[in-house]
CHARMM internal coordinates of N, CA and C (Angstrom, degrees):
IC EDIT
DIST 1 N 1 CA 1.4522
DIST 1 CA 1 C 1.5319
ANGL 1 N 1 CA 1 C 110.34
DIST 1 C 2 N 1.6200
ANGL 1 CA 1 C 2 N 110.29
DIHE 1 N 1 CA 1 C 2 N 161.68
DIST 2 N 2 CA 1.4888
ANGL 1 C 2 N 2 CA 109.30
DIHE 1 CA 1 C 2 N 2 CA 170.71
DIST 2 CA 2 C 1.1578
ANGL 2 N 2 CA 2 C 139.04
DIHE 1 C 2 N 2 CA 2 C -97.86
DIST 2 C 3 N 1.3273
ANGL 2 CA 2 C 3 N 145.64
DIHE 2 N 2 CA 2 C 3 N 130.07
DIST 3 N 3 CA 1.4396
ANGL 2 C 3 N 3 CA 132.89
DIHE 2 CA 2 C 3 N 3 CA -141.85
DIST 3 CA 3 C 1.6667
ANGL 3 N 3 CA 3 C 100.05
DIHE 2 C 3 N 3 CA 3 C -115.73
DIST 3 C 4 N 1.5750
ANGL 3 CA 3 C 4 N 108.25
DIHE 3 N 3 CA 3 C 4 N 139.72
DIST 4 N 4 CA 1.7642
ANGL 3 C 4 N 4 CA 102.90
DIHE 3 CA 3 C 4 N 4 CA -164.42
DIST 4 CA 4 C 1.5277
ANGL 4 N 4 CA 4 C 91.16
DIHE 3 C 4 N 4 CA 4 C -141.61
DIST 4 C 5 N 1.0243
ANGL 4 CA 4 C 5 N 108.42
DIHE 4 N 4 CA 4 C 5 N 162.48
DIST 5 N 5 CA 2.3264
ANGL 4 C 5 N 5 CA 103.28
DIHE 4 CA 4 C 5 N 5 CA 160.07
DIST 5 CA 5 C 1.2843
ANGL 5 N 5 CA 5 C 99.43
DIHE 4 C 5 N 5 CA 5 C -112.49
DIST 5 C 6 N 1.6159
ANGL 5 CA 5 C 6 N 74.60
DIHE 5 N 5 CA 5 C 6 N 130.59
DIST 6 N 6 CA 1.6916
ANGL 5 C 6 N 6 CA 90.83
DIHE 5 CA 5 C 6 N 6 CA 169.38
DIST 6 CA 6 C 1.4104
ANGL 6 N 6 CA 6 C 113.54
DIHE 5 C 6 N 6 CA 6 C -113.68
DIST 6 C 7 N 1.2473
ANGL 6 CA 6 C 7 N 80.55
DIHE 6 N 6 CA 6 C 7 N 134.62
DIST 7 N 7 CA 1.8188
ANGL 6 C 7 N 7 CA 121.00
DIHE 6 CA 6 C 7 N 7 CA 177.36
DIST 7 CA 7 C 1.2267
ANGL 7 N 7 CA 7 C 111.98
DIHE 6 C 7 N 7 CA 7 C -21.55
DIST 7 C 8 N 1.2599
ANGL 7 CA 7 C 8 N 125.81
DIHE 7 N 7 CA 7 C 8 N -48.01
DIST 8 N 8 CA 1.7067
ANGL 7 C 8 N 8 CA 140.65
DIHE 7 CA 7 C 8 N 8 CA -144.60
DIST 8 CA 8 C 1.0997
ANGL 8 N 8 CA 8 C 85.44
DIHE 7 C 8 N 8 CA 8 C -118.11
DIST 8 C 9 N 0.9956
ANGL 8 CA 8 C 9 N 135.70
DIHE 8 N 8 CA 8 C 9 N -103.55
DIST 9 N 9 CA 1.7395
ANGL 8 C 9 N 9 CA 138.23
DIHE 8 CA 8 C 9 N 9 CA -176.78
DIST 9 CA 9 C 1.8618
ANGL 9 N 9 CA 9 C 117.37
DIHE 8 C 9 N 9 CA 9 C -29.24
DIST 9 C 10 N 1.4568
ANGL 9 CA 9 C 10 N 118.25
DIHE 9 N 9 CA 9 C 10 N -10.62
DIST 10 N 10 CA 1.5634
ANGL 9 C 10 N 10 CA 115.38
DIHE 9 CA 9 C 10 N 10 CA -170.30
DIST 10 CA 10 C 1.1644
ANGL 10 N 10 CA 10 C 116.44
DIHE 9 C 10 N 10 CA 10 C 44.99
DIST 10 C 11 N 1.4715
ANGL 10 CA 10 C 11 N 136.22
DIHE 10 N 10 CA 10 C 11 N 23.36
DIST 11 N 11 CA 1.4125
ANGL 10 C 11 N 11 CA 126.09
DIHE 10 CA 10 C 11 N 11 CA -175.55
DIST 11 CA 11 C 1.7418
ANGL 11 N 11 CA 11 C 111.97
DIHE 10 C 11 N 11 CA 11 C -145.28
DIST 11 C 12 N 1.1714
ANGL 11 CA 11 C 12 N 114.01
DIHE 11 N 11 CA 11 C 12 N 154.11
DIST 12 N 12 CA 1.8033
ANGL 11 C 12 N 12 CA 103.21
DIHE 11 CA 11 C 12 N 12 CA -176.10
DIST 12 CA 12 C 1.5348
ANGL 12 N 12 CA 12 C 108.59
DIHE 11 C 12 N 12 CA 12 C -85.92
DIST 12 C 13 N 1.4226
ANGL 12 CA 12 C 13 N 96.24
DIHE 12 N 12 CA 12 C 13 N 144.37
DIST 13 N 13 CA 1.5861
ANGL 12 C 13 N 13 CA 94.27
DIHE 12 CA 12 C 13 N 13 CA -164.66
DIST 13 CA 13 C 1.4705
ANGL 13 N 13 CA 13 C 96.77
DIHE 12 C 13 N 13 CA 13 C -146.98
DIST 13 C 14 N 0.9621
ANGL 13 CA 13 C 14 N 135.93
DIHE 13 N 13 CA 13 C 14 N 174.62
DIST 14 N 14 CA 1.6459
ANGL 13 C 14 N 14 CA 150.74
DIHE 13 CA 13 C 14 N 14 CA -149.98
DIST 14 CA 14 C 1.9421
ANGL 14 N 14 CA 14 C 77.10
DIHE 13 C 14 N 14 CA 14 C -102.09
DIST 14 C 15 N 1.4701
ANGL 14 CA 14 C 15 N 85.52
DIHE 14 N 14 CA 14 C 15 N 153.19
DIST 15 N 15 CA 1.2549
ANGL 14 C 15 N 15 CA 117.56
DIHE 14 CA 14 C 15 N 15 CA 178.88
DIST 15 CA 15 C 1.7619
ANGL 15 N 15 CA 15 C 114.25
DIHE 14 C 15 N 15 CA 15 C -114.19
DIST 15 C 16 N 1.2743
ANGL 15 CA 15 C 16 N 101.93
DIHE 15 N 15 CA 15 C 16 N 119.95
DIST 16 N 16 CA 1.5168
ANGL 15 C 16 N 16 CA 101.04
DIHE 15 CA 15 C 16 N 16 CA -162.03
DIST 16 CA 16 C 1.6051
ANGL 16 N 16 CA 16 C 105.78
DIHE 15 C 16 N 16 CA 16 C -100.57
DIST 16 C 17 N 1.2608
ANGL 16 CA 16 C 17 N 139.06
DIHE 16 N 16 CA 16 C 17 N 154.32
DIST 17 N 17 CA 1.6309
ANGL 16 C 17 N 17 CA 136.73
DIHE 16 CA 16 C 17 N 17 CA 172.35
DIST 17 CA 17 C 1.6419
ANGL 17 N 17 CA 17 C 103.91
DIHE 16 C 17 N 17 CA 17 C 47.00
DIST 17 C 18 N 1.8831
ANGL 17 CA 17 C 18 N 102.77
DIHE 17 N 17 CA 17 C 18 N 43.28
DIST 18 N 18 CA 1.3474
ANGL 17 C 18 N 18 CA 82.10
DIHE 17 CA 17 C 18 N 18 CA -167.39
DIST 18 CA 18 C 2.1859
ANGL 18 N 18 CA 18 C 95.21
DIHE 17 C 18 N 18 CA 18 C -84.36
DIST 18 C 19 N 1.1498
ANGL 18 CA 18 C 19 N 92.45
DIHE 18 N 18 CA 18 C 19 N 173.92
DIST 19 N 19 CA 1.5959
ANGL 18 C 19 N 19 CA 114.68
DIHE 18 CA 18 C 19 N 19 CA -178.18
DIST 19 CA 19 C 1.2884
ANGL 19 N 19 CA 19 C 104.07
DIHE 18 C 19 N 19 CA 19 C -126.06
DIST 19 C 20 N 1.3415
ANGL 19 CA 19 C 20 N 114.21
DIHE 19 N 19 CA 19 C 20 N 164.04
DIST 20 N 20 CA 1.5989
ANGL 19 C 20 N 20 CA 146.60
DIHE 19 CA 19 C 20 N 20 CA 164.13
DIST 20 CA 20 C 1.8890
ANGL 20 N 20 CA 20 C 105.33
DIHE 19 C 20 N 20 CA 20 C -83.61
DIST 20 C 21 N 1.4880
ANGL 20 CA 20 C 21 N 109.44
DIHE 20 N 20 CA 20 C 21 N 113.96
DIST 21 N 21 CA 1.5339
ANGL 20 C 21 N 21 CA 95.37
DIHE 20 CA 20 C 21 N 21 CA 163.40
DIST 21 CA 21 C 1.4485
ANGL 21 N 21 CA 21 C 101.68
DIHE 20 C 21 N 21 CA 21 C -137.34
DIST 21 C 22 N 1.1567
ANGL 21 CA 21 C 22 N 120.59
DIHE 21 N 21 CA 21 C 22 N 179.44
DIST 22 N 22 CA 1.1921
ANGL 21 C 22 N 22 CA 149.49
DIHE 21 CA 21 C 22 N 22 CA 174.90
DIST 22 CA 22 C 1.3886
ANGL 22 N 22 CA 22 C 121.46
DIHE 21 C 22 N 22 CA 22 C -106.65
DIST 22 C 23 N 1.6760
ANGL 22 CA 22 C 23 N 123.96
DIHE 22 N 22 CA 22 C 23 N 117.50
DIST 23 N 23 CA 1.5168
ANGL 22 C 23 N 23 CA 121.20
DIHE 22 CA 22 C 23 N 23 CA -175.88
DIST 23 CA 23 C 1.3888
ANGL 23 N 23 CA 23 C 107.93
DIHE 22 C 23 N 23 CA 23 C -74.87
DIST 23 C 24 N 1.5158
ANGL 23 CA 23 C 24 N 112.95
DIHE 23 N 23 CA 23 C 24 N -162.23
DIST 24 N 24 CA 1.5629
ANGL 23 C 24 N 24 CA 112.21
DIHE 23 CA 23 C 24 N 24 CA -163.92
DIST 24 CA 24 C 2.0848
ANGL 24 N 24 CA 24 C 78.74
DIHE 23 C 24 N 24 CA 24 C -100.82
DIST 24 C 25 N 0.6794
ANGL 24 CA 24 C 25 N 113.75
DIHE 24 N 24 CA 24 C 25 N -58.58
DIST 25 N 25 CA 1.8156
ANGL 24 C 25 N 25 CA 116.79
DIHE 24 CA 24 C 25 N 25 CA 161.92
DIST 25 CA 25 C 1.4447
ANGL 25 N 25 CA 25 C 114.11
DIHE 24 C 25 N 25 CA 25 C -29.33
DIST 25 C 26 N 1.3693
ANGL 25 CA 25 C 26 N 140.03
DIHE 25 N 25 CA 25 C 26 N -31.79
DIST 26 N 26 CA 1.4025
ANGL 25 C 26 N 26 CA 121.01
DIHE 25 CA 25 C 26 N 26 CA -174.87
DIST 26 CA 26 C 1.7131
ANGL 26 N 26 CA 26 C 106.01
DIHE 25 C 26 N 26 CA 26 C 129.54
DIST 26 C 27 N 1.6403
ANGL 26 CA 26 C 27 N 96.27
DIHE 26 N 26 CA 26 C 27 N -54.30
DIST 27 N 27 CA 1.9172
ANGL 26 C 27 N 27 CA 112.52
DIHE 26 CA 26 C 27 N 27 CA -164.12
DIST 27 CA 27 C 1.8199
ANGL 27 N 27 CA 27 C 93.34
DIHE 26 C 27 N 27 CA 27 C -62.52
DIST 27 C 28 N 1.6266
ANGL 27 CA 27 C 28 N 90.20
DIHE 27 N 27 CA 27 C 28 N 137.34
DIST 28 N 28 CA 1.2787
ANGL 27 C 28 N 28 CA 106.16
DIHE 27 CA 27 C 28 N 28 CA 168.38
DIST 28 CA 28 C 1.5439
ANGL 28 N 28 CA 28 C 115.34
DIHE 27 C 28 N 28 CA 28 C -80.33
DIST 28 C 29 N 1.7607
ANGL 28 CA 28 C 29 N 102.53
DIHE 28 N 28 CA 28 C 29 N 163.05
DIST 29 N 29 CA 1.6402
ANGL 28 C 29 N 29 CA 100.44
DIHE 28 CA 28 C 29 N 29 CA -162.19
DIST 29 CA 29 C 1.7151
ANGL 29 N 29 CA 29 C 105.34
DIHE 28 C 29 N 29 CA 29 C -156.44
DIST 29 C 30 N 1.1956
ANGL 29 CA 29 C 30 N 139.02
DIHE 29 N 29 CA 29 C 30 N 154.21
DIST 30 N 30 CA 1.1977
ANGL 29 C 30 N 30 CA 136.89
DIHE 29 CA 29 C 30 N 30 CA -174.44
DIST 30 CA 30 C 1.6383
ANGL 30 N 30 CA 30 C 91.08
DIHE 29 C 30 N 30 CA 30 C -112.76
DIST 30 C 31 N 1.4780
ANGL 30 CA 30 C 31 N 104.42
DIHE 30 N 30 CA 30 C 31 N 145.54
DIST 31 N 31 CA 1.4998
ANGL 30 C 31 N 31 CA 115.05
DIHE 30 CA 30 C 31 N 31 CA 158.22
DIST 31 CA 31 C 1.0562
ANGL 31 N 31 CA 31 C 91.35
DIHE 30 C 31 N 31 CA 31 C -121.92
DIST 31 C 32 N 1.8603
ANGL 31 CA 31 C 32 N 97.78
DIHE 31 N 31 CA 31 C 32 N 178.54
DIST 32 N 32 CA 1.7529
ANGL 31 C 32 N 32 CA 126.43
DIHE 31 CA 31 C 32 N 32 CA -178.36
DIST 32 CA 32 C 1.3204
ANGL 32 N 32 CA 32 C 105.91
DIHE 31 C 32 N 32 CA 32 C 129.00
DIST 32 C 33 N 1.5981
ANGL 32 CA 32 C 33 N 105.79
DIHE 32 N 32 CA 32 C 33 N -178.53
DIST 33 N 33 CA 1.2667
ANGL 32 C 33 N 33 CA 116.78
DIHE 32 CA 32 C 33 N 33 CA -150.84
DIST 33 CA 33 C 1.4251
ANGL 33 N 33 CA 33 C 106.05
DIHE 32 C 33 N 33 CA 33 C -122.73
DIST 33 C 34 N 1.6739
ANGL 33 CA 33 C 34 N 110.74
DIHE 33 N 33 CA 33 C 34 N 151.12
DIST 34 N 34 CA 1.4861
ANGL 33 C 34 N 34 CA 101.47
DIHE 33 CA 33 C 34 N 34 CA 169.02
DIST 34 CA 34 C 1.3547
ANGL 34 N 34 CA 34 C 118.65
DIHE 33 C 34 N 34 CA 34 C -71.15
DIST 34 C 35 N 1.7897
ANGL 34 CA 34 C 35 N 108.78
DIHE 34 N 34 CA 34 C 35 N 155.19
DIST 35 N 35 CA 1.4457
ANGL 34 C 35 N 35 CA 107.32
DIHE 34 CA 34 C 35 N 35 CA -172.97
DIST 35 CA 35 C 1.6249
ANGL 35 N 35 CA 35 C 108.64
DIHE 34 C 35 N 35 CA 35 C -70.51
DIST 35 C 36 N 1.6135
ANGL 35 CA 35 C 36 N 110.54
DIHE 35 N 35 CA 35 C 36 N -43.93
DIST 36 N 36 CA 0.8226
ANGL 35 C 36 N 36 CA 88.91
DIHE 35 CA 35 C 36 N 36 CA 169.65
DIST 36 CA 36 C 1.8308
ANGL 36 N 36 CA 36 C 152.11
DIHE 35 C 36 N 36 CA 36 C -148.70
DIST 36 C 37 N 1.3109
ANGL 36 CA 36 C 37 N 106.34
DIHE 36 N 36 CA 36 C 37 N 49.19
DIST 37 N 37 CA 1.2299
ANGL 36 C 37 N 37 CA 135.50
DIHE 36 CA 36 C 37 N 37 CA 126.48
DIST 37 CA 37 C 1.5571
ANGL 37 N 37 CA 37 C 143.19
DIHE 36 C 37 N 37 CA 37 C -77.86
DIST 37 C 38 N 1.3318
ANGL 37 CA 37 C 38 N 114.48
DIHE 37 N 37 CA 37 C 38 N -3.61
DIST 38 N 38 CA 1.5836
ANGL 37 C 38 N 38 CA 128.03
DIHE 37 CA 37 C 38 N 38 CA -169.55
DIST 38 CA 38 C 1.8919
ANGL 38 N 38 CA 38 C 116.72
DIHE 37 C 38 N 38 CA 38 C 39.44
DIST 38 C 39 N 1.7173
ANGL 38 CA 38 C 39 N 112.66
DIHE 38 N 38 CA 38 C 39 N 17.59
DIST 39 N 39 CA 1.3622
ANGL 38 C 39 N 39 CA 108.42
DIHE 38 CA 38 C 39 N 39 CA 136.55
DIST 39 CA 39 C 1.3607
ANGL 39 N 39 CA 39 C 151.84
DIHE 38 C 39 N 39 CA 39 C -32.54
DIST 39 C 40 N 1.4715
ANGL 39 CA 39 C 40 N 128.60
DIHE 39 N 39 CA 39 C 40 N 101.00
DIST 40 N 40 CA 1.0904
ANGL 39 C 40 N 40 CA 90.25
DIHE 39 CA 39 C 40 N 40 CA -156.55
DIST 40 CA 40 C 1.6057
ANGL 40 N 40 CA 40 C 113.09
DIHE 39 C 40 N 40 CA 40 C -97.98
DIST 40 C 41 N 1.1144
ANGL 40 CA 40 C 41 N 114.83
DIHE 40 N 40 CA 40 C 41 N 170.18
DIST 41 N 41 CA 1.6113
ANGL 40 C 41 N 41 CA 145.90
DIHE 40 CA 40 C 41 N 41 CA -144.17
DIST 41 CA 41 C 1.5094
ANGL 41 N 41 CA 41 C 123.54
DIHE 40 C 41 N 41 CA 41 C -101.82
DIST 41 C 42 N 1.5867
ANGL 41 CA 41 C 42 N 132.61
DIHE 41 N 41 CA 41 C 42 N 127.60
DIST 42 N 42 CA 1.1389
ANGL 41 C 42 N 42 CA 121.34
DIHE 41 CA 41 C 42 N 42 CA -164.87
DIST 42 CA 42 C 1.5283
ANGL 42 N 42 CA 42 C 110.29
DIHE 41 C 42 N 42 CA 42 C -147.83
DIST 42 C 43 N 1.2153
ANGL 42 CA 42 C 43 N 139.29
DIHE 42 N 42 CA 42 C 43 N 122.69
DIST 43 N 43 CA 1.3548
ANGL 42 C 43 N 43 CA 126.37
DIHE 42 CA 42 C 43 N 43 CA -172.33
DIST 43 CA 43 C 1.5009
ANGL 43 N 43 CA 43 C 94.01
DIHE 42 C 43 N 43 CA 43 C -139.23
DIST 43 C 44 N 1.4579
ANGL 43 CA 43 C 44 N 107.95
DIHE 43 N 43 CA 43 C 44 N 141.13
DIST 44 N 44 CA 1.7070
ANGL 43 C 44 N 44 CA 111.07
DIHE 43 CA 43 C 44 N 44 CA 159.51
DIST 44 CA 44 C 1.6162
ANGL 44 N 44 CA 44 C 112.43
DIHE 43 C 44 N 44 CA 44 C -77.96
DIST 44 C 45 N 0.9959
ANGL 44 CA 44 C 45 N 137.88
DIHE 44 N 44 CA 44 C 45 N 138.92
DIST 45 N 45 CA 1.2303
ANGL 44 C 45 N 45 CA 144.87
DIHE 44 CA 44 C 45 N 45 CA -153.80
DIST 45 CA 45 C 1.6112
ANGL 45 N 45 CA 45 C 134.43
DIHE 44 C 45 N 45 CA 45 C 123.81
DIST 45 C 46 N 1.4269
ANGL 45 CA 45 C 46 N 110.60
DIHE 45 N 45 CA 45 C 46 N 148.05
DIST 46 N 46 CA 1.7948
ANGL 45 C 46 N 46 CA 113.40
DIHE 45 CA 45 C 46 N 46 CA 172.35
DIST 46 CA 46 C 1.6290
ANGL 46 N 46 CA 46 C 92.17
DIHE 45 C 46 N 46 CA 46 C -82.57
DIST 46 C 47 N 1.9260
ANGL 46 CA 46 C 47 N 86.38
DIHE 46 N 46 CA 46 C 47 N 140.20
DIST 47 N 47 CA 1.0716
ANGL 46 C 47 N 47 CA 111.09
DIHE 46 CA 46 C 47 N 47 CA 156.38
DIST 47 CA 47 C 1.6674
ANGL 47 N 47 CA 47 C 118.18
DIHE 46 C 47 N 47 CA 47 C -82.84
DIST 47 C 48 N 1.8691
ANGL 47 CA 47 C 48 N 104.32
DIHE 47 N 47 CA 47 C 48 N 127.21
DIST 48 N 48 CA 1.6655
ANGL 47 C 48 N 48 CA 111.89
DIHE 47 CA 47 C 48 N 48 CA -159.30
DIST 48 CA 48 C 1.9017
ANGL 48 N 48 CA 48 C 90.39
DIHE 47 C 48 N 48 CA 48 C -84.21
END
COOR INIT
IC SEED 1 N 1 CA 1 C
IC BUILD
């Protein structure tokens, strides 16, 4: 799984339904949600 900080919770937490996206810039990026707060989730980076 992918590990992100979430916002709401202050702590790094697994990234749930995360996806592959594309910014308006080019750089790749993961979305999804925290497991468990259902925040949702944002990291710059490829998904491995």
């Amino acid at each position: 799984m992918v590990e992100g900080y979430c916002m709401k919770c202050k702590e790094k937490r697994e990234i749930k339904d995360a996806k592959q996206v594309k910014m308006k810039n080019g750089r790749d990026a993961i979305n999804g949600v925290c497991i468990k707060c259902g925040t949702k989730m944002f990291k710059i980076g490829k998904l491995e």
